[in-house]
C-alpha positions as CSV (number, residue, x, y, z in Angstrom):
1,X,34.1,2.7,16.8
2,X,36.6,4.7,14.1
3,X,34.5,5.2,10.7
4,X,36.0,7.7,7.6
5,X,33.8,9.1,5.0
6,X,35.8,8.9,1.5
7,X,34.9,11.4,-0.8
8,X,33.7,14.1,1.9
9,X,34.3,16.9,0.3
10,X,30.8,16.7,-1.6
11,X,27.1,17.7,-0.7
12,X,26.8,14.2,0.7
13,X,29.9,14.1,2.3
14,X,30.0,17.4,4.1
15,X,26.3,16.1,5.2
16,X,27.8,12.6,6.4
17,X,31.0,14.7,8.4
18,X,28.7,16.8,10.2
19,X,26.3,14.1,11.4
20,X,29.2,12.0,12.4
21,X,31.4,14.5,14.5
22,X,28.3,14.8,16.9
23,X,27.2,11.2,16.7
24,X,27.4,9.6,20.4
25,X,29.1,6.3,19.3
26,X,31.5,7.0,16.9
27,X,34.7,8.2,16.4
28,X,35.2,10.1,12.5
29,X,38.8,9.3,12.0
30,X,39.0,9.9,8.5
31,X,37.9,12.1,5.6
32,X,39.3,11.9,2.4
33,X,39.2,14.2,-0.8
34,X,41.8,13.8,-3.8
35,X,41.5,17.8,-4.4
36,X,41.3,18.8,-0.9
37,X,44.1,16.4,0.5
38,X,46.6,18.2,3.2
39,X,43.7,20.7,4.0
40,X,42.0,21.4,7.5
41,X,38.4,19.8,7.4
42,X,37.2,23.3,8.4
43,X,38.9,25.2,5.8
44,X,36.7,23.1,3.2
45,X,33.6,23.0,5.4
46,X,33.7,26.6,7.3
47,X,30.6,25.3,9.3
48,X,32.7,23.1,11.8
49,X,35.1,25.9,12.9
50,X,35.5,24.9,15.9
51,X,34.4,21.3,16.2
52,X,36.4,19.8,13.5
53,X,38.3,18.3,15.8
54,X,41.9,18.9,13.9
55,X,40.6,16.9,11.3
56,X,42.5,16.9,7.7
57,X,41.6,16.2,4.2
58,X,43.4,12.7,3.0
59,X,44.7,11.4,-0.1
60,X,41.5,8.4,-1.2
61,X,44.3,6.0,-1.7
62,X,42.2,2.6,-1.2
63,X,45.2,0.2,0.2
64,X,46.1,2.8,2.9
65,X,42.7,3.2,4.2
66,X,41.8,-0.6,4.2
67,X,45.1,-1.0,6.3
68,X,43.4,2.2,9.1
69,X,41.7,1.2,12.1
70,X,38.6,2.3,10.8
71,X,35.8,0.0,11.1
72,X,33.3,1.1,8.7
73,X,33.5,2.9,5.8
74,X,31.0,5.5,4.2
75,X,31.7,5.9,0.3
76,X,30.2,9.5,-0.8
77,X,31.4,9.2,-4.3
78,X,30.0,9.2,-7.8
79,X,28.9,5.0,-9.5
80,X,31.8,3.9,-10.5
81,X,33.8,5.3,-8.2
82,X,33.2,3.5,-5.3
83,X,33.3,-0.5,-6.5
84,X,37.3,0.0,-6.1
85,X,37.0,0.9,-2.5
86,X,34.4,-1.4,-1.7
87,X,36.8,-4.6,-3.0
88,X,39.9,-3.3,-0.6
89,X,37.5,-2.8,2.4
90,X,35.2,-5.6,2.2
91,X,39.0,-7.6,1.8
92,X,40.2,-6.2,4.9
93,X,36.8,-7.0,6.4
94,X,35.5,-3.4,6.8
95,X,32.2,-2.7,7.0
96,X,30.5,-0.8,3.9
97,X,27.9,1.4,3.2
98,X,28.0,2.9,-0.1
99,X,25.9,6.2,-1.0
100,X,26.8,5.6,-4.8
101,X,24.6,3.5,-7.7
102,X,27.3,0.6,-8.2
103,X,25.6,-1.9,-5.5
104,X,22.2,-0.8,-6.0
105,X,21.0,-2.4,-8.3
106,X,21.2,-6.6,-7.9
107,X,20.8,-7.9,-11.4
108,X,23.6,-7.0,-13.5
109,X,22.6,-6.8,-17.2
110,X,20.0,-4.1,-15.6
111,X,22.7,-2.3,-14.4
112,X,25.2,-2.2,-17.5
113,X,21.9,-1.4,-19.4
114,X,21.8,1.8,-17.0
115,X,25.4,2.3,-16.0
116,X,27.9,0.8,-18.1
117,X,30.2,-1.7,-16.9
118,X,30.4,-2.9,-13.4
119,X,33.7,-2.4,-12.0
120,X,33.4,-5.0,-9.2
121,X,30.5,-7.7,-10.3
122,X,32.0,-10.2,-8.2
123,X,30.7,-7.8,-4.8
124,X,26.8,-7.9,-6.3
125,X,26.0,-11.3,-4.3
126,X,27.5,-9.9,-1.1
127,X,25.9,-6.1,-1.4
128,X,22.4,-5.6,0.5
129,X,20.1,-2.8,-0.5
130,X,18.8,-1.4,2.8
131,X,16.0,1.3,3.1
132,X,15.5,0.7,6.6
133,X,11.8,0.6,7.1
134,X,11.2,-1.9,4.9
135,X,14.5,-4.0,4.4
136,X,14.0,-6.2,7.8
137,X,16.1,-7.2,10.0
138,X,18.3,-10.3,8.2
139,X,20.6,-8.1,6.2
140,X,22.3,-7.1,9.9
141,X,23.8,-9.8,10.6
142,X,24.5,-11.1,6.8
143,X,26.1,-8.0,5.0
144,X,29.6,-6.7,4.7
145,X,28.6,-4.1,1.7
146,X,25.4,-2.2,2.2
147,X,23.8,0.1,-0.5
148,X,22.2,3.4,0.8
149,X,19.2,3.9,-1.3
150,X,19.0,6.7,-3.6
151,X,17.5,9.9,-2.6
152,X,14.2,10.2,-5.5
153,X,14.0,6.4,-4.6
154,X,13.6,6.5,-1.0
155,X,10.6,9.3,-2.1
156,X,8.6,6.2,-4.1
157,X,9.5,3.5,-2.4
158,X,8.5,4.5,1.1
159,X,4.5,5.0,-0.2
160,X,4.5,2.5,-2.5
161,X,5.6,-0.9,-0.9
162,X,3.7,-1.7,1.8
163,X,0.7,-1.1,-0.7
164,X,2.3,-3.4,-3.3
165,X,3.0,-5.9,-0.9
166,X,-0.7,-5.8,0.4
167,X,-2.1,-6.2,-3.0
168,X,-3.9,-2.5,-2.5
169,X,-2.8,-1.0,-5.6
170,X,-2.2,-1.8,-9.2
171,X,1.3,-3.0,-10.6
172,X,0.8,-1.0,-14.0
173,X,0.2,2.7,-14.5
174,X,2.1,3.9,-11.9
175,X,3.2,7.4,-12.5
176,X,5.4,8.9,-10.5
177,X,6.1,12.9,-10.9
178,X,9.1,14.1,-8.2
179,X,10.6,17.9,-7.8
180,X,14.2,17.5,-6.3
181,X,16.4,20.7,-4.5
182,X,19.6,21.4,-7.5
183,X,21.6,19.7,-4.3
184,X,20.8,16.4,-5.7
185,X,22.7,17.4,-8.3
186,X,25.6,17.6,-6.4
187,X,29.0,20.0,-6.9
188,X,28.9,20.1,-10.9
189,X,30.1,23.3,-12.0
190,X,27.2,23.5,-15.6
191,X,25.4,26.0,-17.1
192,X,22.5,24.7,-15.9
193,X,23.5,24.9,-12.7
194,X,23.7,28.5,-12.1
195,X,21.7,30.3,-9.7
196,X,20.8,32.3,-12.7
197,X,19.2,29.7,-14.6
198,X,17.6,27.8,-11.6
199,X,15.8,31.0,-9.4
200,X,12.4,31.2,-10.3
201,X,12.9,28.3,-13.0
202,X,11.2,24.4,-12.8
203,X,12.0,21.8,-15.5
204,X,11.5,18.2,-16.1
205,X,14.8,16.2,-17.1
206,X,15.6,12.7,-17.9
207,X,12.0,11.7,-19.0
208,X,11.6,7.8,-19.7
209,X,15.7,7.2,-18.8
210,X,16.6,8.5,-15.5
211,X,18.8,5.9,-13.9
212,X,17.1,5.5,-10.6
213,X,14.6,3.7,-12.7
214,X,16.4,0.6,-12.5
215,X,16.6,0.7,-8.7
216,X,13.0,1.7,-7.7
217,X,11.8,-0.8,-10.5
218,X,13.5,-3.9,-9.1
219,X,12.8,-2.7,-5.8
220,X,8.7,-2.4,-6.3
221,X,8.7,-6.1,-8.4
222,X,10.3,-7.5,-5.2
223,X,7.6,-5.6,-3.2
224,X,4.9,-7.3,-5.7
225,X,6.1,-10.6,-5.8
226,X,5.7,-10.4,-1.9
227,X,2.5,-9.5,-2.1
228,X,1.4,-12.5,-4.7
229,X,2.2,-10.7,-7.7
230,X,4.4,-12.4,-10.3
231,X,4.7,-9.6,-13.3
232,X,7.6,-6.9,-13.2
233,X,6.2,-3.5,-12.0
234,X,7.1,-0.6,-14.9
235,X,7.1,2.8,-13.4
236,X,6.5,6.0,-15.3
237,X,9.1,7.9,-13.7
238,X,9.0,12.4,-14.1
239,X,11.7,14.0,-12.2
240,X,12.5,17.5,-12.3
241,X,14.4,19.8,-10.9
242,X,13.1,22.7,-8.7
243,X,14.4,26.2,-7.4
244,X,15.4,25.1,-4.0
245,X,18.4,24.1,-2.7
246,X,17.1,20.6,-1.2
247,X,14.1,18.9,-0.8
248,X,12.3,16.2,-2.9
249,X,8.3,16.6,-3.3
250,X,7.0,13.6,-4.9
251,X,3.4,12.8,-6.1
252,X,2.3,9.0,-7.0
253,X,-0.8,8.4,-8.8
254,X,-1.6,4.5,-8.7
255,X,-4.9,2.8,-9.6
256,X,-6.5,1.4,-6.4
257,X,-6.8,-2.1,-6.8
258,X,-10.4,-3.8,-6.5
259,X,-12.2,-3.0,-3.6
260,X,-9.2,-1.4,-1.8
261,X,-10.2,2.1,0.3
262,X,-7.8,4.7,1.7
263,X,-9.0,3.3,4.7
264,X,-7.5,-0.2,4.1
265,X,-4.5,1.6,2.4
266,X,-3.9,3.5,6.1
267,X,-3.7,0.6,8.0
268,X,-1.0,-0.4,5.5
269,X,0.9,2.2,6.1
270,X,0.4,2.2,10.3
271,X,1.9,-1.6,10.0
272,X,4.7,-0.9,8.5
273,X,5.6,2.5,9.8
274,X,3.5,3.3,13.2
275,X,7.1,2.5,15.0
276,X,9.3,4.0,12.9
277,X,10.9,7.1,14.3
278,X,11.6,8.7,11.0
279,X,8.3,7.7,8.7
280,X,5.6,10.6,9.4
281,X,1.9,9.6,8.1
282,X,0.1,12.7,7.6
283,X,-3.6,13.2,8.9
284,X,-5.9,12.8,5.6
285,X,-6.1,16.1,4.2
286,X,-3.1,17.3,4.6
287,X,0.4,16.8,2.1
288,X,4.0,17.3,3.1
289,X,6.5,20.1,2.6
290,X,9.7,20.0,1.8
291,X,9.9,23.0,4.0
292,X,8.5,21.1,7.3
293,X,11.4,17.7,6.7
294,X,14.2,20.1,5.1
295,X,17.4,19.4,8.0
296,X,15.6,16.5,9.3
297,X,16.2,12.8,8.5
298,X,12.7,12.5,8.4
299,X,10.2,11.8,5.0
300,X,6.3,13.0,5.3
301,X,3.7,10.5,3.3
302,X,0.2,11.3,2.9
303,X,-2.7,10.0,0.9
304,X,-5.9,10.4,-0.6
305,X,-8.4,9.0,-2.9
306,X,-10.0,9.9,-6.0
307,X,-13.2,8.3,-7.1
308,X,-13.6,10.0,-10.5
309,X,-10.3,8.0,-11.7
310,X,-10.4,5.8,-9.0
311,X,-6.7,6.3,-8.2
312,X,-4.7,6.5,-5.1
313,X,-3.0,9.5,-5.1
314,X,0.7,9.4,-2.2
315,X,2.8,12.3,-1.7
316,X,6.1,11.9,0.1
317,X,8.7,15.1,1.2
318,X,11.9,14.4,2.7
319,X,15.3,16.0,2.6
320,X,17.4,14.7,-0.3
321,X,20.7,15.2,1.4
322,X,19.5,13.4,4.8
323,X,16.5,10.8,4.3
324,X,17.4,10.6,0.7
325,X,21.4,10.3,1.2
326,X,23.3,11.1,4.6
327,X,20.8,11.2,7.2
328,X,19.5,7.3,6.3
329,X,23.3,6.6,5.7
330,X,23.6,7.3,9.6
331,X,20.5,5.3,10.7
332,X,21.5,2.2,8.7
333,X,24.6,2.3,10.4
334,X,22.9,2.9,13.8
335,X,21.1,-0.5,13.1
336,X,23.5,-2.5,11.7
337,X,25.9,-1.7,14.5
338,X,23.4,-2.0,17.5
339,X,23.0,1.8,18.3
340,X,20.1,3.1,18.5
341,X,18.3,4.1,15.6
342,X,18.1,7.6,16.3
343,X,21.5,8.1,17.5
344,X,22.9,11.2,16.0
345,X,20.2,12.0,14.1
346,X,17.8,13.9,16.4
């Protein structure tokens, strides 16, 4: 099967091309980049001397590459940069899976409120929001557009849901504090950006506004509502950027709900994950490392209890450039197209 990566030229991108060029199934036909068009994949990305398989840069002209012979299409690009593609391609009856923000989110007004306009509303009915471990199995054979969740999302979400759905923990004060790699950022050229200012440097940024907030928000009142809970759940969301160059450590503190133990909160957990190949649940006692999932498409979850406020307290770590972007971009495509899950990412 022929797939192309638009917008490869970015952290994301470069993370998609080399997962793809060594994926068993799959052919990577095309990689586009408006400023690096007419250039040798390699020259951009010196890593796949070698392997690049003569691979050039192309023009992102949307008409020509719904026209290819590509199958699927990955779009690496920035919200409201990818709606555009996604209309040619799902036209030409491509398949989709989008890395940006614009198919995200389901209900519009809470997009605009986060985004601005939509530049393809008409697409929102057709787009499924797939983290794989808890998305199901109906959206394979229903979706032509598929949004990739985002990479502090995937962090929350993972813990949180299968708790929410059991009824284990509280809907309200839910505080979430995450520490992302300056990656997740991607290739901005800003002051604040500089290794200068980042080494040896933490700070919080986008208190109370961040835009994953609508995403992980409509995500966890879906999660509630399956579990018998009617009210939206309203996140206190922290994120902040750390001296690494990826990563994501998260820590959730979430009131227990009545009579809920850590013990009843594990078996959660084993339900929903004990077969899936990239969810890791740490022994009690011990809480992940971005160091120990960092190159992996893997995300680390742990928990404990503590009786003095009687909250749950979940960590998560996962790479924000594989589990939190690429890497899960990859394994939805390895279940929506019948490889195995794995495939390419091991």
């Amino acid at each position: 099967m022929k797939v192309g990566v638009v917008g490869a030229s970015g952290y994301t991108g470069e993370v998609l091309v080399q997962l793809l060029l060594k994926h068993p199934a799959v052919d990577l036909a095309v990689v586009t980049s408006r400023a690096q068009a007419g250039k040798p994949l390699s020259a951009v990305i010196p890593a796949l001397r070698g392997v690049d398989r003569g691979l050039r840069f192309v023009d992102s002209d949307a008409a020509a590459l719904a026209a290819s012979d590509c199958a699927l299409f990955f779009l690496a690009l920035p919200h409201g940069a990818a709606a555009d593609y996604a209309r040619a391609f799902v036209a030409a009856g491509k398949r989709v899976i989008d890395l940006s923000a614009d198919f995200r989110v389901a209900d519009l007004a809470t997009y605009t409120r986060y985004y601005g306009a939509h530049h393809a509303p008409e697409l929102l009915p057709q787009a499924r929001y797939v983290l794989p471990e808890i998305a199901g199995e109906r959206w394979r054979s229903e979706a032509r557009l598929v949004a990739a969740p985002g990479c502090y999302p995937t962090s929350i979400l993972v813990p949180l849901v299968p708790l929410l759905r059991a009824g284990l923990v509280s809907r309200e004060h839910i505080v979430a504090n995450s520490f992302s790699g300056v990656s997740g950022a991607g290739k901005k050229a800003a002051e604040m950006y500089l290794y200068v200012e980042r080494a040896e440097s933490a700070k919080a940024y986008g208190l109370t506004a961040h835009r994953h907030l609508a995403e992980i928000e409509e995500q966890l009142t879906l999660a509630a509502k399956a579990g018998g809970g009617g009210e939206p759940v309203v996140l206190q969301f922290n994120p902040h950027l750390a001296p690494m160059r990826r990563g994501i450590a998260t820590t959730i503190t979430v009131p227990a709900a009545a009579g809920a133990t850590l013990s009843a909160l594990r078996t959660a957990w084993e339900a929903a994950y004990g077969a899936a190949p990239f969810v890791q649940i740490l022994a009690e006692g011990e809480t992940p490392d971005t160091a120990h999932v960092v190159g992996t498409n893997r995300i680390d979850i742990s928990a404990t209890y503590d009786p003095r406020t009687r909250n749950f307290v979940l960590t998560s770590a996962e790479d924000n450039l594989m589990k939190g972007a690429g890497g899960q971009a990859v394994q939805i495509m390895n279940l929506w197209c019948g490889f195995a899950e794995a495939a390419g990412l091991t």
